[in-house]
C-alpha positions in Angstrom: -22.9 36.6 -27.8 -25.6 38.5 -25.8 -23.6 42.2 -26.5 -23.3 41.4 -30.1 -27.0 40.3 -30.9 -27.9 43.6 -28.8 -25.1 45.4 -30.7 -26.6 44.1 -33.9 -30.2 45.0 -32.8 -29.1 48.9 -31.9 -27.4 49.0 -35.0 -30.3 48.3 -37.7 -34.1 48.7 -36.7 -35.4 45.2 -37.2 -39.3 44.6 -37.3 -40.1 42.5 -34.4 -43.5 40.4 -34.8 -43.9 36.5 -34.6 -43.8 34.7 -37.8 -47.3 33.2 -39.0 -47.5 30.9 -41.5 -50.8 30.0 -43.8 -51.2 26.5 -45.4 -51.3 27.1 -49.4 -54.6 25.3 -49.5 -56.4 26.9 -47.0 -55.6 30.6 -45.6 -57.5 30.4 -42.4 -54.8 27.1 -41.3 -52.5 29.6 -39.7 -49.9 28.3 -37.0 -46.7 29.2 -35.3 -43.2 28.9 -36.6 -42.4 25.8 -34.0 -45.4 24.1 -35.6 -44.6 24.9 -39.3 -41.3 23.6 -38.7 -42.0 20.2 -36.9 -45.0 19.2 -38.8 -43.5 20.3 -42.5 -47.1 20.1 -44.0 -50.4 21.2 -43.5 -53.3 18.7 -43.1 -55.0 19.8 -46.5 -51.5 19.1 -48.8 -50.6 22.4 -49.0 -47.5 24.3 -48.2 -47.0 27.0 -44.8 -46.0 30.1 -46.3 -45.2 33.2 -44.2 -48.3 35.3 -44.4 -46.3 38.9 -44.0 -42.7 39.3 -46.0 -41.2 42.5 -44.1 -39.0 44.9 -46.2 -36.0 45.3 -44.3 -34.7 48.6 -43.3 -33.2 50.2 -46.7 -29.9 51.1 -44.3 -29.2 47.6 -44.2 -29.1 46.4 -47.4 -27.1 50.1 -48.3 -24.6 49.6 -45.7 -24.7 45.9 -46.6 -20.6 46.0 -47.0 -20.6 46.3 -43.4 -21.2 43.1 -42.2 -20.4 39.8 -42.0 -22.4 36.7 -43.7 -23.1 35.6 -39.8 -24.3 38.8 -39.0 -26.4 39.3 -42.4 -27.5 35.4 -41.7 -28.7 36.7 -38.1 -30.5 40.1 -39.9 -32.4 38.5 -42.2 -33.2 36.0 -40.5 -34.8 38.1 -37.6 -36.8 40.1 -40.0 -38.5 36.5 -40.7 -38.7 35.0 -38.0 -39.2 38.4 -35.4 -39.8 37.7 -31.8 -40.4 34.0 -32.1 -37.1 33.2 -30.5 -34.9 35.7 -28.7 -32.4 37.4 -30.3 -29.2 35.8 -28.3 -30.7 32.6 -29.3 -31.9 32.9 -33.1 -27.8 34.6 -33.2 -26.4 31.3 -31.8 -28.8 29.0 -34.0 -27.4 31.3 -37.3 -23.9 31.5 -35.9 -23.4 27.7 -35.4 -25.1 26.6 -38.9 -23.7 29.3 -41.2 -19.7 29.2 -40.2 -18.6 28.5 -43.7 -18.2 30.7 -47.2 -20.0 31.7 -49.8 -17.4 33.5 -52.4 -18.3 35.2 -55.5 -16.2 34.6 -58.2 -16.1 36.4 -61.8 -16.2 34.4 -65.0 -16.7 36.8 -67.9 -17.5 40.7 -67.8 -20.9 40.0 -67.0 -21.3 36.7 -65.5 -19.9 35.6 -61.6 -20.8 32.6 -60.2 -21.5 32.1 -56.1 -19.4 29.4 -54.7 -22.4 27.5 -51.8 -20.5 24.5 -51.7 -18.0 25.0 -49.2 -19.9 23.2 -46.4 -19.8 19.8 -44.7 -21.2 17.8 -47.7 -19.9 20.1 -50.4 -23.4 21.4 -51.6 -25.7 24.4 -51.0 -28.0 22.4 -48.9 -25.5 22.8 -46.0 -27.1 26.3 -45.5 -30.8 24.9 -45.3 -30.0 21.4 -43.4 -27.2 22.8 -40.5 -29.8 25.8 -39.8 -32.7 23.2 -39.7 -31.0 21.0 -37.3 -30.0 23.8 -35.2 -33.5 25.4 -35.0 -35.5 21.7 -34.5 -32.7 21.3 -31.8 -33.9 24.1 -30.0 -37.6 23.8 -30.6 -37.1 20.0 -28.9 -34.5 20.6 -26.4 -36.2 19.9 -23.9 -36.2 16.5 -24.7 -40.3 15.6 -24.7 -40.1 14.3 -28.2 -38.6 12.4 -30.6 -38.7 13.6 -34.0 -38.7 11.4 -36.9 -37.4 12.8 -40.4 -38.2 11.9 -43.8 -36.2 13.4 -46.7 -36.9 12.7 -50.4 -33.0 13.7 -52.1 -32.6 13.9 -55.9 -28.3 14.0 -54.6 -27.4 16.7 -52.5 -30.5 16.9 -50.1 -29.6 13.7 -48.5 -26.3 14.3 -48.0 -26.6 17.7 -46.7 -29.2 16.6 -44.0 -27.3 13.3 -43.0 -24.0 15.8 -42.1 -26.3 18.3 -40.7 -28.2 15.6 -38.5 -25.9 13.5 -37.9 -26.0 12.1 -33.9 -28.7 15.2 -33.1 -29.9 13.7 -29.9 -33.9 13.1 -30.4 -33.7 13.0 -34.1 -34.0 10.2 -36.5 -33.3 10.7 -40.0 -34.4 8.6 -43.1 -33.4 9.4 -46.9 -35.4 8.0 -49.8 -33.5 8.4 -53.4 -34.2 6.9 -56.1 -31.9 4.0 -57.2 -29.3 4.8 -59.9 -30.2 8.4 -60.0 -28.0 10.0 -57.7 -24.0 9.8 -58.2 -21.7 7.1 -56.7 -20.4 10.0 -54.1 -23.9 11.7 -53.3 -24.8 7.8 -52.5 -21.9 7.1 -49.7 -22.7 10.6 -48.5 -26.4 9.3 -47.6 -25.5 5.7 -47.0 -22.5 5.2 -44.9 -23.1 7.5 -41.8 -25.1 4.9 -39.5 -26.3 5.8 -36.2 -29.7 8.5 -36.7 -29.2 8.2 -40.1 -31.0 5.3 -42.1 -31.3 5.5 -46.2 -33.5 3.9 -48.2 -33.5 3.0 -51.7 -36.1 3.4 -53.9 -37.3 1.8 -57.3 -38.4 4.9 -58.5 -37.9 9.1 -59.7 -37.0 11.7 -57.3 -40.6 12.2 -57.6 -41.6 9.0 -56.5 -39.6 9.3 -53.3 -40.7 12.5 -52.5 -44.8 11.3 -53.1 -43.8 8.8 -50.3 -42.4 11.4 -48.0 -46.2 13.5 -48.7 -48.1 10.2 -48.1 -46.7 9.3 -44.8 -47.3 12.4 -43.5 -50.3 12.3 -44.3 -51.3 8.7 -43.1 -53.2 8.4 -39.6 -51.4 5.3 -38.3 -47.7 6.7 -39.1 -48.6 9.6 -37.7 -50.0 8.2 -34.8 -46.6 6.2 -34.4 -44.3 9.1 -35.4 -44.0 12.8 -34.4 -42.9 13.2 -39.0 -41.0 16.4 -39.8 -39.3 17.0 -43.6 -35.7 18.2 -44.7 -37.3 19.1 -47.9 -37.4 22.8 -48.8 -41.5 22.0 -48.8 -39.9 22.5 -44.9 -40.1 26.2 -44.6 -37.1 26.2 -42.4 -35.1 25.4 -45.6 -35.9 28.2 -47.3 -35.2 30.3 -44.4 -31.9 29.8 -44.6 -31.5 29.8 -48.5 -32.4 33.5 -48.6 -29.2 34.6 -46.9 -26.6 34.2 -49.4 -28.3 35.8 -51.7 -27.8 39.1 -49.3 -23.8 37.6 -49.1 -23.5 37.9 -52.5 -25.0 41.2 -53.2 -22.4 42.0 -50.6 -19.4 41.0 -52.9 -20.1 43.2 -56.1 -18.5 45.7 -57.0 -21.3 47.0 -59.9 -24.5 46.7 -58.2 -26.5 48.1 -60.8 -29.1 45.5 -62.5 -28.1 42.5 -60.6 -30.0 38.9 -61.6 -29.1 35.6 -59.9 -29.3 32.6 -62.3 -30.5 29.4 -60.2 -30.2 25.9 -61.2 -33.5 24.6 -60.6 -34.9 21.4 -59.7 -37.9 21.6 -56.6 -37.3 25.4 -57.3 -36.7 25.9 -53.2 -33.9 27.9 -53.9 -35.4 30.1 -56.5 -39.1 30.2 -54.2 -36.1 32.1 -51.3 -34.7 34.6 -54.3 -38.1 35.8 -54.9 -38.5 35.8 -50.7 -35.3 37.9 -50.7 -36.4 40.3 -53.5 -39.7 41.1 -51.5 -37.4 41.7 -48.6 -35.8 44.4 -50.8 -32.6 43.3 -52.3 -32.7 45.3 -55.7 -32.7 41.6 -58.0 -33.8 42.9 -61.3 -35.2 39.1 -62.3 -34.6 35.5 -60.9 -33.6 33.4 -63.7 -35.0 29.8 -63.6 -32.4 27.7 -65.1 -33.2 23.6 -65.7 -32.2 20.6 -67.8 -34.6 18.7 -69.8 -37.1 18.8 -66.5 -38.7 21.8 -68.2 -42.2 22.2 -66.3 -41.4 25.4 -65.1 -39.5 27.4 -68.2 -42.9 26.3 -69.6 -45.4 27.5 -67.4 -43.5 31.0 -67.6 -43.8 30.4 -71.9 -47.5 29.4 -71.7 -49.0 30.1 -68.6 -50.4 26.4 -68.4 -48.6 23.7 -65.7 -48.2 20.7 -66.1 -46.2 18.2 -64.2 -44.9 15.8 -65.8 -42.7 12.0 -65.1 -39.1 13.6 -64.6 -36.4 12.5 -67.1 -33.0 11.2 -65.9 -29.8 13.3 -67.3 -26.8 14.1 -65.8 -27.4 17.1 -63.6 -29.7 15.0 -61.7 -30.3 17.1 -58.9 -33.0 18.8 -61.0 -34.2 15.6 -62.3 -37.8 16.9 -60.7 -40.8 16.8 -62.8 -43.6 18.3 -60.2 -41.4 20.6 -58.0 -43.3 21.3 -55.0 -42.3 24.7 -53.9 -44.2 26.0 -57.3 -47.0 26.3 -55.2 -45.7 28.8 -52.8 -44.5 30.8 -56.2 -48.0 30.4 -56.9 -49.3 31.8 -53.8 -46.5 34.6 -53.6 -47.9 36.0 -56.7 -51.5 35.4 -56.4 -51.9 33.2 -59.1 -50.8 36.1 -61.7 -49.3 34.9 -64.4 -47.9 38.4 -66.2 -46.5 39.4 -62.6 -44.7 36.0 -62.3 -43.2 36.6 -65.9 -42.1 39.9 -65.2 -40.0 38.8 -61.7 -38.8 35.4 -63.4 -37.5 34.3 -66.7 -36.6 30.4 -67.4 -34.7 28.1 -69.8 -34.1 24.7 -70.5 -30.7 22.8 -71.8 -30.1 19.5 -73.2 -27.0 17.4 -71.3 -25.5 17.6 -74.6 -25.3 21.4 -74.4 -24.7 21.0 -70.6 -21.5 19.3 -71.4 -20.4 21.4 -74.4 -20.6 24.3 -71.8 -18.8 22.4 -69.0 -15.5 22.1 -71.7 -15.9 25.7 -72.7 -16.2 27.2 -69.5 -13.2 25.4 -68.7 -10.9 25.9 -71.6 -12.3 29.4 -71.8 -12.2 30.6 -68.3 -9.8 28.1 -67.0 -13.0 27.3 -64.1 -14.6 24.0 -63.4 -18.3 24.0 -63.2 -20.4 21.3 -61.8 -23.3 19.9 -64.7 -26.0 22.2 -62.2 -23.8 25.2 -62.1 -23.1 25.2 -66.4 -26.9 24.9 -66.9 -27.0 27.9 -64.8 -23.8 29.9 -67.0 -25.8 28.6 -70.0 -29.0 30.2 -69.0 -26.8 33.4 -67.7 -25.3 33.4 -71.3 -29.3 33.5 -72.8 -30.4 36.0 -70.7 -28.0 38.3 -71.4 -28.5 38.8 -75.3 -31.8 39.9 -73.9 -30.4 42.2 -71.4 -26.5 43.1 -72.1 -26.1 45.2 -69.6 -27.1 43.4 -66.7 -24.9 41.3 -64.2 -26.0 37.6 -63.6 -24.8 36.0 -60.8 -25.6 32.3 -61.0 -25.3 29.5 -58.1 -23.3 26.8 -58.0 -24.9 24.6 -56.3 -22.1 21.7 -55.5 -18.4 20.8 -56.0 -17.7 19.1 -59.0 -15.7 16.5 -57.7 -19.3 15.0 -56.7 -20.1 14.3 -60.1 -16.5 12.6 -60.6 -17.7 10.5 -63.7 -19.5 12.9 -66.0 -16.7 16.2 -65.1 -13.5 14.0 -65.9 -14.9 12.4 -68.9 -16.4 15.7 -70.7 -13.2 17.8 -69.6 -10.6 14.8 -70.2 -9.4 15.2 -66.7 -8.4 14.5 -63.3 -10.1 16.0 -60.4 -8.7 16.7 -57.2 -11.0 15.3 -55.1 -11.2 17.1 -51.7 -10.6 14.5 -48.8 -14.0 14.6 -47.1 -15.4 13.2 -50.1 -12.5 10.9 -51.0 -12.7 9.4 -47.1 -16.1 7.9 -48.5 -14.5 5.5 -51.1 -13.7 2.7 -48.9 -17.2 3.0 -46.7 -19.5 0.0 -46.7 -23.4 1.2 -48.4 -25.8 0.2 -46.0 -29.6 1.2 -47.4 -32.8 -1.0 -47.4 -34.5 -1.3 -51.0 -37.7 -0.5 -51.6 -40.4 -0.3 -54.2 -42.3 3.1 -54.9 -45.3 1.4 -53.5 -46.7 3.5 -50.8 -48.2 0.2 -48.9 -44.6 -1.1 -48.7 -42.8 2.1 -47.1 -45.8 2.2 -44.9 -45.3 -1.6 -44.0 -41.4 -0.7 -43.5 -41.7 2.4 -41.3 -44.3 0.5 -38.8 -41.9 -2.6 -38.8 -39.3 -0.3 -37.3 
């Protein structure tokens, strides 16, 4: 493991300095990776954001076919990250969290899609949660602290994290989702695990658990109790990881002339590590900002003017966010300039009514099944596209279908085969405390503990 990192050093020049990171409120709040990554969040409510995106080397990304997703995980990754952790061991950390696929696969002329649910719980997230658990693994391994998580999911979060978590000596996980908004699946994902992992269910929005994720980490007396850390992608750690396939898929076209990757969006953590990628130097021609009826964003870039609003419930309700957090660090990447963010990133809004028109289409059409995330993203490909014809869009999708069991089968009148990780969960017992969105009462219930 030692040759190859070396191997992999010699072969690309990467830029080796420490990563810094700034809190979003306050530029002079500047701290170490370790810190950024066990504390989540900055004092003053902001977000840690990397204060120097390198370019990496222009040989890389042109000799890009030559390398594997583990070794374009572990080159990326160094670029960020740079002397922090030693090369043999940030290698290991990247080569034990990203040992799974993420295929590109061709729909129509123009539009592919990129397959990131072929991980442990079926859903991009694997990349972010597995590479967080391996790095907070060895940023505590020396056992002098117990680390406490909590993780606001709107579906796939909590699942991800609770696989990637799972029985991580020193770690303790809790999930907060909010009742009857995730799907039956995504709930025995989060709920069924048992020993680090506890869930708890909330009478509330996605945005209401993750308010009672900020609040506690921001509270005196559960921070005195608890060394808090997040699984959230406001965790930069998440991102981190997030940025790699977008190198992986690059990778797999054949035509990589005006390339734009189309990104069901919901707390717009994926999209925040597109635009991370693009200042890396990955030729991305725009980031396309795809959501449902939670339309805050597609706005802002219409208007100029943001504002967050109560999130609506519809059935790609993994973007069921309404104040996406990581719109800050977009914020900060671009200095606040509107006309620059407009000219990087273009958004648009669906209906689930067009969301599952598309779904049957796309299926009859193309003979593929796409999730309710992944067919707002081939929607907002399709949009794009009369603008630019001549452009490629790649869009994500974000999680297998058979997670969202209900709503695929009934719009495409069909069975699913259900993969056998997920249909294991059917006969496991729910075990989650209920909660209201009262801040007092999650504070009452973490001190009980």
């Amino acid at each position: 493991m030692i040759f190859l990192s070396r191997e992999l050093t010699r072969r690309v020049r990467i830029n080796f300095n420490d990563m810094q990171l700034y809190s979003t409120n306050n530029s002079n709040n500047v701290v170490d990776l370790r810190t950024a990554v066990l504390k989540s969040l900055p004092e003053d409510k902001g977000l840690f954001m990397p204060k120097k995106i390198r370019g990496l080397d222009p040989r890389f990304i042109k000799n890009i076919g030559a390398y594997s997703f583990e070794e374009i995980a572990f080159h990326v990754s160094a670029n960020l990250i740079g002397e922090y952790i030693p090369a043999a061991e940030l290698y290991s950390i990247v080569s034990k969290a990203i040992n799974f696929p993420a295929p590109v696969k061709r729909i129509t002329g123009n539009i592919s899609t990129l397959e990131l649910f072929h991980g442990p719980s079926l859903a991009f997230k694997d990349f972010g949660a597995r590479f967080m658990a391996e790095l907070m693994s060895y940023f505590t391994r020396k056992g002098e602290e117990k680390i406490t998580i909590l993780v606001a999911t709107s579906g796939d979060t909590g699942g991800a994290v609770a696989a990637g978590f799972y029985d991580t000596p020193g770690i303790e996980v809790i999930i907060l989702y909010p009742s009857g908004r995730v799907s039956a699946l995504q709930e025995k994902q989060l709920t069924t695990l048992g020993k680090n992992i506890s869930a708890v269910e909330v009478a509330g929005s996605f945005d209401d658990c993750q308010a009672l994720v900020k609040s506690a980490f921001l509270d005196p007396e559960l921070n005195k109790k608890y060394n808090l850390s997040s699984a959230n992608s406001i965790n930069i750690a998440r991102l981190i990881p997030q940025s790699f396939y977008y190198f992986e898929a690059y990778k797999q076209l054949e035509d990589k002339t005006s390339v734009s990757f189309c990104v069901p969006s919901g707390n717009f953590g994926n999209l925040t590590a597109g635009l991370f990628v693009k200042k890396m130097g990955l030729p991305i021609k725009h980031l396309i900002a795809a959501t449902n009826k939670n339309d805050v964003v597609p706005r802002y870039l219409e208007s100029g003017h943001y504002t967050p609003v109560e999130s609506y419930t519809t059935i790609s309700n993994a973007m069921d966010v309404g104040a996406p957090s990581n719109f800050s660090r977009i914020l900060e990447l671009y200095q606040k300039d509107w006309k620059a963010i407009t000219k990087d990133i273009i958004g648009y809004s669906f209906s689930d009514e067009q969301t599952r028109a598309c779904m049957l289409r796309v299926h009859r059409d193309h003979n593929y099944i796409c999730d309710p995330h992944g067919a707002v993203g081939f929607l907002a490909s399709e949009e794009y596209l009369k603008k630019y014809p001549n452009g490629h869009v790649v869009f994500l999708e974000t999680a297998h279908p058979a997670k969202f069991l209900d709503v695929v089968e009934a719009c495409l009148e069909t069975k699913l085969t259900v993969p056998p990780r997920l249909a294991a969960l059917a006969d496991k017992t729910k075990k989650a405390d209920k909660l209201s969105s009262a801040f007092s009462e999650f504070k009452s219930f973490l001190l009980s503990r």
